[in-house]
mmCIF file as gemmi writes it, N, C-alpha and C atoms, coordinates in Angstrom:
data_model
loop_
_atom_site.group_PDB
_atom_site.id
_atom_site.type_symbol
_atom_site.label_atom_id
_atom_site.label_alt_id
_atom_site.label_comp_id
_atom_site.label_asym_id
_atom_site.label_entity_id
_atom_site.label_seq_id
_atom_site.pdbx_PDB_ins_code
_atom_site.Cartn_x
_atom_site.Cartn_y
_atom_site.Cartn_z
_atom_site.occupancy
_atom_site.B_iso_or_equiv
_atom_site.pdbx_formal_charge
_atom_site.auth_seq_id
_atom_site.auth_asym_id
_atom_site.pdbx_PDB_model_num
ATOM 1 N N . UNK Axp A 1 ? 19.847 -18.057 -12.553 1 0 ? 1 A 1
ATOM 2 C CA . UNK Axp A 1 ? 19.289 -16.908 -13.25 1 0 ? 1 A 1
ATOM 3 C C . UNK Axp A 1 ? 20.437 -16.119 -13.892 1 0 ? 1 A 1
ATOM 4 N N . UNK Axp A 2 ? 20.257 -15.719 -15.397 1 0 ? 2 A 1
ATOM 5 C CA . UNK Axp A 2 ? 21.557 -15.37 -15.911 1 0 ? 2 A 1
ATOM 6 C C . UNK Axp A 2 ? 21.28 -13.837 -15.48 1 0 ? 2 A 1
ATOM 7 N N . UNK Axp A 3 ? 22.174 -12.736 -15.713 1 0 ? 3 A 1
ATOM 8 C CA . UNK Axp A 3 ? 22.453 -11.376 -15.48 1 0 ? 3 A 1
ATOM 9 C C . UNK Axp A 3 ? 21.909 -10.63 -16.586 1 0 ? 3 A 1
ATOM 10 N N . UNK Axp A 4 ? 20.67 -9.977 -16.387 1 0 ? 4 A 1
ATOM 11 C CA . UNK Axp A 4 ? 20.302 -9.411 -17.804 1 0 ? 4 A 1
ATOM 12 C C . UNK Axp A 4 ? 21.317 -8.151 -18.148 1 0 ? 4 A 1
ATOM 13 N N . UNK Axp A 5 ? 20.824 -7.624 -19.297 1 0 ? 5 A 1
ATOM 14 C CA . UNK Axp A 5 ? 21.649 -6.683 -20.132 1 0 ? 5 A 1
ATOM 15 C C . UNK Axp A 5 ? 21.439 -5.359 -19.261 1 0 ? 5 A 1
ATOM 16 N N . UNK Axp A 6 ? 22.942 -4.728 -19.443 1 0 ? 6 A 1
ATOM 17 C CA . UNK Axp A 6 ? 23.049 -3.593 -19.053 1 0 ? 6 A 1
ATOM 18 C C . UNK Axp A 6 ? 22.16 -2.706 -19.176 1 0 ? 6 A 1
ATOM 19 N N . UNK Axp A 7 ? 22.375 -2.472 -20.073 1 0 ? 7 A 1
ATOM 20 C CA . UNK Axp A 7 ? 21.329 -1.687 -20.937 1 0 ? 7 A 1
ATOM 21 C C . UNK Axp A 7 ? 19.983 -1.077 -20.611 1 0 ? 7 A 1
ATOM 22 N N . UNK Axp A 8 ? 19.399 -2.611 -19.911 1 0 ? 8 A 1
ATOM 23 C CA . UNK Axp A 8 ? 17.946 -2.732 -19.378 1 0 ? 8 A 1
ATOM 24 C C . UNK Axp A 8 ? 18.466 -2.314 -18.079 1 0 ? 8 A 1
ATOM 25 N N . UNK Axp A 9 ? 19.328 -3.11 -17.101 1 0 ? 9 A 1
ATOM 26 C CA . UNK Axp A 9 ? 19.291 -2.037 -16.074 1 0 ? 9 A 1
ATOM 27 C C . UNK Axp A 9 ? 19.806 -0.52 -16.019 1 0 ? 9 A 1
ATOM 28 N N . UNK Axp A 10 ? 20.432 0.304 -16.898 1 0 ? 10 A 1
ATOM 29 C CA . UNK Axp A 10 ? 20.6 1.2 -17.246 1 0 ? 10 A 1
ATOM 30 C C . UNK Axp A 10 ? 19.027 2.155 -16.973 1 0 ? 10 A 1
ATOM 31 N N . UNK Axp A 11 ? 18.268 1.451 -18.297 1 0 ? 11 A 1
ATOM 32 C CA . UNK Axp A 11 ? 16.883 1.928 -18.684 1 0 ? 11 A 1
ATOM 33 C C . UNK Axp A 11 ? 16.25 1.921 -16.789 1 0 ? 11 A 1
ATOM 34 N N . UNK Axp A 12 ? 16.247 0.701 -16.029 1 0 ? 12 A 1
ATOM 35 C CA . UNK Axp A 12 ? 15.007 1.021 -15.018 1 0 ? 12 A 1
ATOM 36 C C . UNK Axp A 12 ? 15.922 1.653 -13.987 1 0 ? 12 A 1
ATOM 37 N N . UNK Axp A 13 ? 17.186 1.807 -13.97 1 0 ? 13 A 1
ATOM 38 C CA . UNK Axp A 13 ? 18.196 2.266 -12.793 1 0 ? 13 A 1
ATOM 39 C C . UNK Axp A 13 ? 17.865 4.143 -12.741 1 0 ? 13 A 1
ATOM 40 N N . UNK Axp A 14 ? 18.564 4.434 -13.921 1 0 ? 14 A 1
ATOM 41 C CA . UNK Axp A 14 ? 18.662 5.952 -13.749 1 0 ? 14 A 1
ATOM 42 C C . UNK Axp A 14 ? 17.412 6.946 -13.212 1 0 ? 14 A 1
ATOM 43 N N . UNK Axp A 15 ? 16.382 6.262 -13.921 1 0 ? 15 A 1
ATOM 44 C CA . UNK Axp A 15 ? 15.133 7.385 -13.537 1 0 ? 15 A 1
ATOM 45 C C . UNK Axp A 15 ? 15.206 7.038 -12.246 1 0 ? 15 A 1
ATOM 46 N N . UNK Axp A 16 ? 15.31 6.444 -11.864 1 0 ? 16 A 1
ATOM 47 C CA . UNK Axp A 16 ? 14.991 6.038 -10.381 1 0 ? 16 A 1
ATOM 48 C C . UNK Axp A 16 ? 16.32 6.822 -9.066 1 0 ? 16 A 1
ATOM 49 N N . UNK Axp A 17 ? 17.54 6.439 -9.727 1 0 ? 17 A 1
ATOM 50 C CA . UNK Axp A 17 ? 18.27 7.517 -8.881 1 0 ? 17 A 1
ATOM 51 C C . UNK Axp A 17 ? 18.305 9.083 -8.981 1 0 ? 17 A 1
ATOM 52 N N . UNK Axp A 18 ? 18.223 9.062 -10.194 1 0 ? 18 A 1
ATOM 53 C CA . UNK Axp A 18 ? 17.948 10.758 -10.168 1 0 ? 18 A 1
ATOM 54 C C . UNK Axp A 18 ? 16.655 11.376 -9.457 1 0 ? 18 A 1
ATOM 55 N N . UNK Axp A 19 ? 16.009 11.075 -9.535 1 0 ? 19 A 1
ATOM 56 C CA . UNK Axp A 19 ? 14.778 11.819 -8.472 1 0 ? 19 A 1
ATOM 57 C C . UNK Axp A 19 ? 15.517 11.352 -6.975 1 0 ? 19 A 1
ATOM 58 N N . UNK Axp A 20 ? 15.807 9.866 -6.727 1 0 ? 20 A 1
ATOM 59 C CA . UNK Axp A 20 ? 16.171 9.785 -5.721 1 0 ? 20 A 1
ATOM 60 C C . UNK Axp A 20 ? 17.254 11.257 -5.124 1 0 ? 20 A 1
ATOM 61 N N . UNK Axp A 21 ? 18.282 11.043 -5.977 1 0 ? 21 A 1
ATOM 62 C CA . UNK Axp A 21 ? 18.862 12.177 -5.243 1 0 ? 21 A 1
ATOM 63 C C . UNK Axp A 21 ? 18.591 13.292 -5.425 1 0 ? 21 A 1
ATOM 64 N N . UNK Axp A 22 ? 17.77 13.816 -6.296 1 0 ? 22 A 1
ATOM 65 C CA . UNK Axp A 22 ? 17.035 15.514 -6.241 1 0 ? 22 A 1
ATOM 66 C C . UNK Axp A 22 ? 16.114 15.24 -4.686 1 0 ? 22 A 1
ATOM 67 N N . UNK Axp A 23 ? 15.454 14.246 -4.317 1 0 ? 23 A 1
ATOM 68 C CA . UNK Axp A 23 ? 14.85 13.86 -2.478 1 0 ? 23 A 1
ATOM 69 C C . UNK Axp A 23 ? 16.136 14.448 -1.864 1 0 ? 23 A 1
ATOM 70 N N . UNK Axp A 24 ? 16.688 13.853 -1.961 1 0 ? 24 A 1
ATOM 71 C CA . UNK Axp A 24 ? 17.853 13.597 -0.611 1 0 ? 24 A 1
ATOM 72 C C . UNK Axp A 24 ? 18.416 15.18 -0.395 1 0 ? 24 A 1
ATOM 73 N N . UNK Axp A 25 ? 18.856 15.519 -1.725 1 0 ? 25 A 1
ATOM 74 C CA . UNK Axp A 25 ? 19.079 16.719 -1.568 1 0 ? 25 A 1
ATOM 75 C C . UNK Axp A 25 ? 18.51 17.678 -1.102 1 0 ? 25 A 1
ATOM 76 N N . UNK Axp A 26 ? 17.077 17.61 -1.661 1 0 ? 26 A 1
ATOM 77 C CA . UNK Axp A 26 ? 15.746 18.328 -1.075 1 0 ? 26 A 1
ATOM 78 C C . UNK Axp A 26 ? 15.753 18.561 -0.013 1 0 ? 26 A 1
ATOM 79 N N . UNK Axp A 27 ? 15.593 17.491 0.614 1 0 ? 27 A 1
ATOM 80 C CA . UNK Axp A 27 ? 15.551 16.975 2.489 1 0 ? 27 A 1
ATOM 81 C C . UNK Axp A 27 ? 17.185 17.538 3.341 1 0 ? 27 A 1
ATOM 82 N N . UNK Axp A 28 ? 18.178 17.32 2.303 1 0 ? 28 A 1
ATOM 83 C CA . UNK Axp A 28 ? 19.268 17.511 3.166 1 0 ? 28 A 1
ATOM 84 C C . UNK Axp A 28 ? 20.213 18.825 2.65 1 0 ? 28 A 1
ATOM 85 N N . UNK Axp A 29 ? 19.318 19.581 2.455 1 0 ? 29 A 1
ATOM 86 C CA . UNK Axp A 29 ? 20.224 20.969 2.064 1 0 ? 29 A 1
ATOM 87 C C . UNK Axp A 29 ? 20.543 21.648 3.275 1 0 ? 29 A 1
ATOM 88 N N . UNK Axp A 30 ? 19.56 22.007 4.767 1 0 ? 30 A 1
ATOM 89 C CA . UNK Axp A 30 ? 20.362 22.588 4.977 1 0 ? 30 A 1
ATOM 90 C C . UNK Axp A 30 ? 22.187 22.002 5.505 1 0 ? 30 A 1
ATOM 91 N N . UNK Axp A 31 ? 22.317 20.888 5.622 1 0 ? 31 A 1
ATOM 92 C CA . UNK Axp A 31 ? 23.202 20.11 6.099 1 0 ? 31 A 1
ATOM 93 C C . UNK Axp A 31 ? 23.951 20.212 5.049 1 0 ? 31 A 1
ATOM 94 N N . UNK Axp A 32 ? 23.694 19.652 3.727 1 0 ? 32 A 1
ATOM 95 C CA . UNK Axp A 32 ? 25.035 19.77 2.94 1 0 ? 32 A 1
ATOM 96 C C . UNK Axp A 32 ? 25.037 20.917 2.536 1 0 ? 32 A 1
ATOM 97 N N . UNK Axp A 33 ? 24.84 22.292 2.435 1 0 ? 33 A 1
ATOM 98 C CA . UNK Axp A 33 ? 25.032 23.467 1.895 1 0 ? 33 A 1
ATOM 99 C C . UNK Axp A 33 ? 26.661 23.642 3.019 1 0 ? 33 A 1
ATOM 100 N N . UNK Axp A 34 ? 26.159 23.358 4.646 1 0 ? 34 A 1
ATOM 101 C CA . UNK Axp A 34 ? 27.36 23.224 4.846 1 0 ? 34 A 1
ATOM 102 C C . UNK Axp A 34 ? 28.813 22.762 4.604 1 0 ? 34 A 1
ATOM 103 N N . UNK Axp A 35 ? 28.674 21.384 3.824 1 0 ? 35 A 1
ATOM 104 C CA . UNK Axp A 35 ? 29.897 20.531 3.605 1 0 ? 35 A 1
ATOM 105 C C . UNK Axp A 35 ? 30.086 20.873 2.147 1 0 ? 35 A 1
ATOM 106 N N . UNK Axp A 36 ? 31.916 20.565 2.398 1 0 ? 36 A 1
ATOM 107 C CA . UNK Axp A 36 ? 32.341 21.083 1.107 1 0 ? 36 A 1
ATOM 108 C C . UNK Axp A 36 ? 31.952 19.692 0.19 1 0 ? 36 A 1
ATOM 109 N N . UNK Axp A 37 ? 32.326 19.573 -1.602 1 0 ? 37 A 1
ATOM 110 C CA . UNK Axp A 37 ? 32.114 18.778 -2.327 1 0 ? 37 A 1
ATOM 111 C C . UNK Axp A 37 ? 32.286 17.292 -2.173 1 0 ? 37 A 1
ATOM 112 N N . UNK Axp A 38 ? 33.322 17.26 -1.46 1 0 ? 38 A 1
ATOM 113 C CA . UNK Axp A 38 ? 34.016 15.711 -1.472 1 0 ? 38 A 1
ATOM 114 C C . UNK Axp A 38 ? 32.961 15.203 -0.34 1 0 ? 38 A 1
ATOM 115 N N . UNK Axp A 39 ? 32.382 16.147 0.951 1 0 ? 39 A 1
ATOM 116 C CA . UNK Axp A 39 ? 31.793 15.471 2.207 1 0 ? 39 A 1
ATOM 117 C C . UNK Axp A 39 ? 30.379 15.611 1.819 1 0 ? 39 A 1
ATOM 118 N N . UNK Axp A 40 ? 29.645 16.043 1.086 1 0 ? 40 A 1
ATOM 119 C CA . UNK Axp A 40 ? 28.994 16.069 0.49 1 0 ? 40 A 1
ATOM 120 C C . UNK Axp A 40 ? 28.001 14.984 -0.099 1 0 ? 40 A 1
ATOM 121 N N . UNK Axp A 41 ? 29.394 14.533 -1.197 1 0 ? 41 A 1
ATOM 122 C CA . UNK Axp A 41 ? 28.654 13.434 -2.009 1 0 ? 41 A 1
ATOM 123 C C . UNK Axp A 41 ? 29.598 12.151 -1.065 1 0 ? 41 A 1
ATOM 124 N N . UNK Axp A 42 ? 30.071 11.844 -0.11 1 0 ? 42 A 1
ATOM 125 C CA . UNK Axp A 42 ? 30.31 10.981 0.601 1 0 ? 42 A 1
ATOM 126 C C . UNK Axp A 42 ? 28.673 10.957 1.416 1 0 ? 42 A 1
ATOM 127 N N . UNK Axp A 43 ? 28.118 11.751 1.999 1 0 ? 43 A 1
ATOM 128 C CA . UNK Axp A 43 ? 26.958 11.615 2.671 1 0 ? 43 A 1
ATOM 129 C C . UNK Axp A 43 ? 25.862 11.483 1.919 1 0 ? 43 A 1
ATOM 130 N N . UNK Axp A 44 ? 25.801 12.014 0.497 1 0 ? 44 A 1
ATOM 131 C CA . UNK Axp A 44 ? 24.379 11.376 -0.818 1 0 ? 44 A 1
ATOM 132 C C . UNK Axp A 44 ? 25.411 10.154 -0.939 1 0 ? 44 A 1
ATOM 133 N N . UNK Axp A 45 ? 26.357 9.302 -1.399 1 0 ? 45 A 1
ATOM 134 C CA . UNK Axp A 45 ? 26.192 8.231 -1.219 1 0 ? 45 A 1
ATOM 135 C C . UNK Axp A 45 ? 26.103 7.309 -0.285 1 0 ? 45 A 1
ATOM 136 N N . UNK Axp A 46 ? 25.947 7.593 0.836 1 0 ? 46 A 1
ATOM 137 C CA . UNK Axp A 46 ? 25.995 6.824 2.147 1 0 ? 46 A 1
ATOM 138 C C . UNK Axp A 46 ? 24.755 6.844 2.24 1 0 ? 46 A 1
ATOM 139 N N . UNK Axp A 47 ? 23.698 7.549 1.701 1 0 ? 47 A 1
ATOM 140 C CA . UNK Axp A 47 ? 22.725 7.594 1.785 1 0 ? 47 A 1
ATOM 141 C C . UNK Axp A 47 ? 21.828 6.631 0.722 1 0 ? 47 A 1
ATOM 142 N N . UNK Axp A 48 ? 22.383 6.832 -0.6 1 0 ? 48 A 1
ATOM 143 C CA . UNK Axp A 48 ? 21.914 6.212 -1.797 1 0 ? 48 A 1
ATOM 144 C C . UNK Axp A 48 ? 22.067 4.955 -2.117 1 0 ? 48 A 1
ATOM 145 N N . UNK Axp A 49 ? 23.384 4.388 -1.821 1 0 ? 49 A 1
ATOM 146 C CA . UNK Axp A 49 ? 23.658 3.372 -1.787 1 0 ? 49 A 1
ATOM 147 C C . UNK Axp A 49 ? 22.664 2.11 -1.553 1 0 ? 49 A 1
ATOM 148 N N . UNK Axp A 50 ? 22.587 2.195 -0.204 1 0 ? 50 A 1
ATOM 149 C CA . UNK Axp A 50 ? 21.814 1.257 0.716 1 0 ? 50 A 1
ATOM 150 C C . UNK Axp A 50 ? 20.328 1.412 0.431 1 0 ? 50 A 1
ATOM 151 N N . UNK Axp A 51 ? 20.327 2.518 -0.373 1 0 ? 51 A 1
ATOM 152 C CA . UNK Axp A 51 ? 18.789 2.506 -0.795 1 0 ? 51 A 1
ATOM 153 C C . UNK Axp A 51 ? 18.532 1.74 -1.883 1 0 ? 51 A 1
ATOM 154 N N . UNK Axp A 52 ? 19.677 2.195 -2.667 1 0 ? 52 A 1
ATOM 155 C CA . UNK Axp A 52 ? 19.232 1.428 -3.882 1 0 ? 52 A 1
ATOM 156 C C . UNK Axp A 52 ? 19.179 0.214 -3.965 1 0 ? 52 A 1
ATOM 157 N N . UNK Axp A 53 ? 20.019 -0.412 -3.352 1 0 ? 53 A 1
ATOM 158 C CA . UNK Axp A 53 ? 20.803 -2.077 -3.111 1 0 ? 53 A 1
ATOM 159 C C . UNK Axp A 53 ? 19.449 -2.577 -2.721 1 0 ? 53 A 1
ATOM 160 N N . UNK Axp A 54 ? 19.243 -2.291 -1.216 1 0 ? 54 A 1
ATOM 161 C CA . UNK Axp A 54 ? 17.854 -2.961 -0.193 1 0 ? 54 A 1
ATOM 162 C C . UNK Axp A 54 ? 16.445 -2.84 -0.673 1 0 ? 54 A 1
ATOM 163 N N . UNK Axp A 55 ? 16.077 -1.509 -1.251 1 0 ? 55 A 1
ATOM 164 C CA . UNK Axp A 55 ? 15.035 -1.314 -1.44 1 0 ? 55 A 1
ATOM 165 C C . UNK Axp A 55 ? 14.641 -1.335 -3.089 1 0 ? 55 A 1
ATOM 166 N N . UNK Axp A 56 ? 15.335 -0.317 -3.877 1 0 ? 56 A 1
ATOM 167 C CA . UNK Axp A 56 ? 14.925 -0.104 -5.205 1 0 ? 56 A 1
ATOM 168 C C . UNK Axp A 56 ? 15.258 -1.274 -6.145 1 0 ? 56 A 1
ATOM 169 N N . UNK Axp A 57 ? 16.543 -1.997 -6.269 1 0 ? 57 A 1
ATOM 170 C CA . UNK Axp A 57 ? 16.774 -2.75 -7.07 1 0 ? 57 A 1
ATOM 171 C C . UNK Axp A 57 ? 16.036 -4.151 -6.966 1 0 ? 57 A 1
ATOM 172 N N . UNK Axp A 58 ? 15.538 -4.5 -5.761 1 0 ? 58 A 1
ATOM 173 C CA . UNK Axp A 58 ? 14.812 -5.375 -5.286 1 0 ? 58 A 1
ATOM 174 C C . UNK Axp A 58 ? 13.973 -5.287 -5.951 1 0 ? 58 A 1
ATOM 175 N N . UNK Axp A 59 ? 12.967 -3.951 -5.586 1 0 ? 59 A 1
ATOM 176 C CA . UNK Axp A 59 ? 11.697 -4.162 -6.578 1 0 ? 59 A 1
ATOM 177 C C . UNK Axp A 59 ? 11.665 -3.378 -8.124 1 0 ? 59 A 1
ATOM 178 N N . UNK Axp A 60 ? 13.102 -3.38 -8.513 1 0 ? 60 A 1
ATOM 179 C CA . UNK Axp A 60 ? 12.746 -3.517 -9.973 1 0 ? 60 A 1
ATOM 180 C C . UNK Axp A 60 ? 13.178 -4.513 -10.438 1 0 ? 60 A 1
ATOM 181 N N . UNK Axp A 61 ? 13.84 -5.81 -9.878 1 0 ? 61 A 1
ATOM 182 C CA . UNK Axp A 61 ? 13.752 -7.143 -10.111 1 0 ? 61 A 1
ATOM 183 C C . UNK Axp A 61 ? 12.149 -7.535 -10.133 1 0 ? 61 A 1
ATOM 184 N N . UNK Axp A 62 ? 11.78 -7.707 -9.272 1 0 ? 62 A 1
ATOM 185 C CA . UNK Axp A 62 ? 10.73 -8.112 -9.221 1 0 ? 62 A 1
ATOM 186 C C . UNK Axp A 62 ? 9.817 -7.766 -10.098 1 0 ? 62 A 1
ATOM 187 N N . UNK Axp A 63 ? 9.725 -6.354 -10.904 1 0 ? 63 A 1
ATOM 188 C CA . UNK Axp A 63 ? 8.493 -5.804 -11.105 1 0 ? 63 A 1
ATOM 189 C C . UNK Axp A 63 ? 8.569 -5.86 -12.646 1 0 ? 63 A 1
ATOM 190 N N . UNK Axp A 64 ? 10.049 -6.503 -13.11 1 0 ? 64 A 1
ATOM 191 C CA . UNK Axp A 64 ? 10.315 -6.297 -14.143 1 0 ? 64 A 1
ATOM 192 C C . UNK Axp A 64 ? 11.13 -7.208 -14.451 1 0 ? 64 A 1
ATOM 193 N N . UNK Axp A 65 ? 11.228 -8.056 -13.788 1 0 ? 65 A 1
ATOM 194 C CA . UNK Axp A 65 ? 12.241 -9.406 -13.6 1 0 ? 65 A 1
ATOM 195 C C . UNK Axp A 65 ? 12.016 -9.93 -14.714 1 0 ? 65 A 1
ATOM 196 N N . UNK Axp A 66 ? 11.056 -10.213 -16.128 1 0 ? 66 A 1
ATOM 197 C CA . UNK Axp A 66 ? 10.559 -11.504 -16.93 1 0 ? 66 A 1
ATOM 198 C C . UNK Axp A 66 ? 10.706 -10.246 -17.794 1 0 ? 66 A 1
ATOM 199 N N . UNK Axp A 67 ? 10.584 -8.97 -17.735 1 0 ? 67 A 1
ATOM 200 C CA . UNK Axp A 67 ? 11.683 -8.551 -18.979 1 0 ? 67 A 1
ATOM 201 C C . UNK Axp A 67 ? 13.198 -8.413 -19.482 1 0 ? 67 A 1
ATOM 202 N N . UNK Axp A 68 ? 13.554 -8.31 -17.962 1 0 ? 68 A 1
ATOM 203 C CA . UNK Axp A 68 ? 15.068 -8.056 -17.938 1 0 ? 68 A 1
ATOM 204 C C . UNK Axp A 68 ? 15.781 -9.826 -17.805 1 0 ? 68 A 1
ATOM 205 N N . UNK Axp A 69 ? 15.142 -10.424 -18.261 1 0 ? 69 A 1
ATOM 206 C CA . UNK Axp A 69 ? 15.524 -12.237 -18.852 1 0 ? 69 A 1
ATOM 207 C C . UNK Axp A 69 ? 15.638 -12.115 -20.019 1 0 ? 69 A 1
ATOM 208 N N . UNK Axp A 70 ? 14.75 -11.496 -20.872 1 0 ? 70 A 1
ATOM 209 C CA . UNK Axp A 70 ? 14.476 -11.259 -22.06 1 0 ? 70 A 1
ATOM 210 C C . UNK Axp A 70 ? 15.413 -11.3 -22.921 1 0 ? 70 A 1
């Protein structure tokens, strides 16, 4: 299976992390209001990461897999 275009994952990636992390944040303010910037976004990506990888990119392969061949 070749690697589709950036571009396209660009298009189904972003909407999808940005709400993701307006959640996380949501959920984890009072915790990071405590930590300064750098510990912060070490803990939204420790968080995001593994989401996106396991769960989200999975099913926007899938759901969108025979466009992003295209």
């Amino acid at each position: 299976m070749k690697k589709p275009p950036k571009w396209k994952m660009v298009i189904l990636v972003w909407p999808i992390v940005y709400p993701t992390i307006l959640l996380i944040t949501y959920l984890l303010l009072p915790i990071l209001n405590k930590l300064d910037l750098p510990k912060r976004t070490l803990v939204m990506t420790i968080i995001l990461v593994p989401i996106m990888i396991y769960l989200i990119l999975p099913m926007i392969n899938r759901t969108f897999g025979k466009w992003l061949q295209k």
